[in-house]
N, C-alpha and C positions, 0 to 999 in steps of 0.2 A: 433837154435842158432849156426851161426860160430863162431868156437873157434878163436881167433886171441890171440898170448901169449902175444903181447907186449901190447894190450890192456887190456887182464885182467889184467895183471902185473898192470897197473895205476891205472884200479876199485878196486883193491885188496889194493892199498896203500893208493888212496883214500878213502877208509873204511878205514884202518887205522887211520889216518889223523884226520878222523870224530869222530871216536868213541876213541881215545884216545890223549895225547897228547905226543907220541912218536914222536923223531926228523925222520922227514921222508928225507933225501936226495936226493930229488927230485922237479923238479921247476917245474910249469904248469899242475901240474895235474888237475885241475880242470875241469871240463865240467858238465853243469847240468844232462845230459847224466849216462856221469861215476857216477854220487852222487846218481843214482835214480837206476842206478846196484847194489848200492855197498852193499846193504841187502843179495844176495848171497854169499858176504865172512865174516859175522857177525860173523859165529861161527868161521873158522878161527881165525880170529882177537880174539877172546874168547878166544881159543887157546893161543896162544902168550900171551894175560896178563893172564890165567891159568900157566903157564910156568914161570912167572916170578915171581908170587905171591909167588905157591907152590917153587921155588930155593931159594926165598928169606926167606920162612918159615922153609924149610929145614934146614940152614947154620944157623941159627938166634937158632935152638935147639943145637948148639954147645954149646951155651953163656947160653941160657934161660930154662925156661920151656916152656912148651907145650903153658901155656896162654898168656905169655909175644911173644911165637913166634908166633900166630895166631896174639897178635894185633899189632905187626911190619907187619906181612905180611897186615893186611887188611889197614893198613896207607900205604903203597907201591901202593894196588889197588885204594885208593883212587887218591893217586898222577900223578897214570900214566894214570887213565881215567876223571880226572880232575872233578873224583864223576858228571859224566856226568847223569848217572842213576840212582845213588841217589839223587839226582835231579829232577828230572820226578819221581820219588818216591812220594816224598815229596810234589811235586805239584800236582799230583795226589790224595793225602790222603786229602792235602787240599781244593781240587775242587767239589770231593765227598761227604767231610767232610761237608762243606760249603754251596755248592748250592742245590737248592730246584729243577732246572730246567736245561737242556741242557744249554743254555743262559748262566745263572749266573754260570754254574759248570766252563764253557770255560772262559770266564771271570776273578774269581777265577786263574782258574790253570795257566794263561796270568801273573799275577803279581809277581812279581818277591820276595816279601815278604815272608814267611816262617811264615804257622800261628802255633796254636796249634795242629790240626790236621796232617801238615804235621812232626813238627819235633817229633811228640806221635810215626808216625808211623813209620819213618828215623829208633827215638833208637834204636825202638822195632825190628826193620829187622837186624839191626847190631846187636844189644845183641844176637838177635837167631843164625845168623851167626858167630859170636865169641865165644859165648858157646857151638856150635855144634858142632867147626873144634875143639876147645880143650878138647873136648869127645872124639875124635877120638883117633887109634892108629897112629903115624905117619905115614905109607903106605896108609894108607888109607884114611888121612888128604889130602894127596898130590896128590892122585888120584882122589878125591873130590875137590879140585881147580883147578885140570886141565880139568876137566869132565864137570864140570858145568858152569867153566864160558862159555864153548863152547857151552854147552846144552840150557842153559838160554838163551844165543842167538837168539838160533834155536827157540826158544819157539816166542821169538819176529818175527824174518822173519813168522812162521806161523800165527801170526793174521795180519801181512800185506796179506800175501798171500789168507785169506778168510773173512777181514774184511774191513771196508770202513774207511778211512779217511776223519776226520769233521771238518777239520781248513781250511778255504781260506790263510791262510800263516802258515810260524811256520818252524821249524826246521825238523819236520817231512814229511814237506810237499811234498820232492822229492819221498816218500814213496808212496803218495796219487797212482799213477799209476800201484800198485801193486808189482809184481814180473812175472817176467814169466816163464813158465814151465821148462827150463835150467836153470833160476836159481836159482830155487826152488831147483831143481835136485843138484845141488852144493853143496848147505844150506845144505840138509839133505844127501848127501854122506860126508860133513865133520861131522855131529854129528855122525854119523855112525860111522865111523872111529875114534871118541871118547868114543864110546860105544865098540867096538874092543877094543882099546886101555885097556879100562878096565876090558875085558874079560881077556887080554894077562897076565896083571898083578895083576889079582885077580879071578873072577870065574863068572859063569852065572848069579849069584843069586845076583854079586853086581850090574850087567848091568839091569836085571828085576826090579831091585829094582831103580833106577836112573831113568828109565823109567817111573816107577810110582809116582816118582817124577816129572819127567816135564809133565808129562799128571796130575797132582795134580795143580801145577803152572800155569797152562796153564789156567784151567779151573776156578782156586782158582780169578787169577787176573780181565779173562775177564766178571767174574761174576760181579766184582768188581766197571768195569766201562763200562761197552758195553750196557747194560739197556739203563744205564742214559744218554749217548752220543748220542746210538744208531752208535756206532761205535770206533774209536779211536784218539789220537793224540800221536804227538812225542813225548809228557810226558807220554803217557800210555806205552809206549815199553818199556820205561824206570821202569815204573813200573815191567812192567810183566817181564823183565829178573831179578829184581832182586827178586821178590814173588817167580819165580821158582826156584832159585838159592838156596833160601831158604829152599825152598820143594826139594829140592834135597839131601842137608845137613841133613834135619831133618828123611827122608827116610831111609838115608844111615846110621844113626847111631840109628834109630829105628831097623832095618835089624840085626847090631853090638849086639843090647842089645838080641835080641832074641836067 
């Protein structure tokens, strides 16, 4: 892969762009090209709403408690990713939930409805995520938003990276052509560099321990729907970043109680 900066600069914003609904200033970014890169700077992008989440959870404990500031921060994440992935949560629970058969699951998860399955499963992800950052001490609330949203990411570029895409269209579908070996390399030198991060300002045992959470996530989600598809869709990423997000949260404060 030739680096070229002013190109990655536009894949990099254009993943922006996609996965959130930050004012990007910038005109033309588009190319099908750049949208089918742009899974190499997911965890970045993680980054950045990890960062704005945990500043805004931060400043919100001047006024609050601990719960009230976790569900100001987690209405922030929803606003600035426009619950893009909870989303694909939701469709995914209901697709599974639902269908008897590849067919009817895709189908399913196609409609844009919200049955019983998917919003059982929406609550249930946010109750664990909002009970789990207000178990937390705050250092380590804030280390845990910014870790995870980058890690959960990662978790999604890896089933692109070793899984098939099963929709002839879909949002996902720039996806369908994989990633390739640079920028695979990317994906995982940013989680790395969020795993550092959390070594710098905490210790070994919370990075091992976050690990076993996205390898928990990872495996928790594809169990979930990779049978039944025999592969994935842009709902299911959405799943799997946010099952490991989960698995990340509940790791870290399993770790804490020990």
């Amino acid at each position: 892969m030739i680096f070229h900066i002013k190109e990655e600069l536009s894949i990099f914003l254009l993943a922006v762009q996609f996965l959130t609904r930050l004012p990007i200033p910038w005109a033309n970014l588009y190319t099908a090209q750049r949208l089918a890169s742009g899974p190499r700077y997911y965890p970045a992008v993680g980054l950045i709403i990890g960062g704005i989440v945990a500043t805004v959870y931060w400043a919100a404990l001047y006024l609050f408690e601990p719960i009230m500031a976790v569900l100001l921060a987690t209405a922030v994440s929803l606003l600035i990713t426009g619950a893009f992935h909870e989303d694909g949560l939701a469709d995914t629970f209901d697709g599974i939930g639902g269908g008897a058969d590849q067919a009817r699951t895709l189908e399913i998860m196609k409609d844009s409805r919200v049955g019983v399955y998917g919003l059982s499963g929406l609550t249930l992800v946010l109750a664990l995520k909002i009970a789990a950052l207000a178990s937390m001490t705050p250092a380590l609330a804030i280390i845990a938003m910014v870790s995870a949203n980058a890690l959960s990411r990662l978790s999604s570029v890896l089933v692109i990276a070793s899984s098939e895409y099963v929709r002839e269209e879909g949002l996902g579908k720039p996806t369908a052509v994989g990633i390739s070996q640079g920028g695979l390399a990317i994906a995982l030198m940013t989680g790395s560099g969020a795993l550092v991060c959390m070594y710098v300002l905490s210790s070994s045992g919370i990075v091992w321990t976050a690990m076993i959470g996205l390898t928990l996530g990872q495996l928790l989600s594809r169990a979930l729907y990779e049978k039944r598809l025999g592969g994935y869709t842009g709902d299911c990423l959405g799943a799997t970043q946010q099952i490991t997000e989960v698995a990340i949260y509940l790791a870290l404060l399993a770790c804490l109680s020990l």
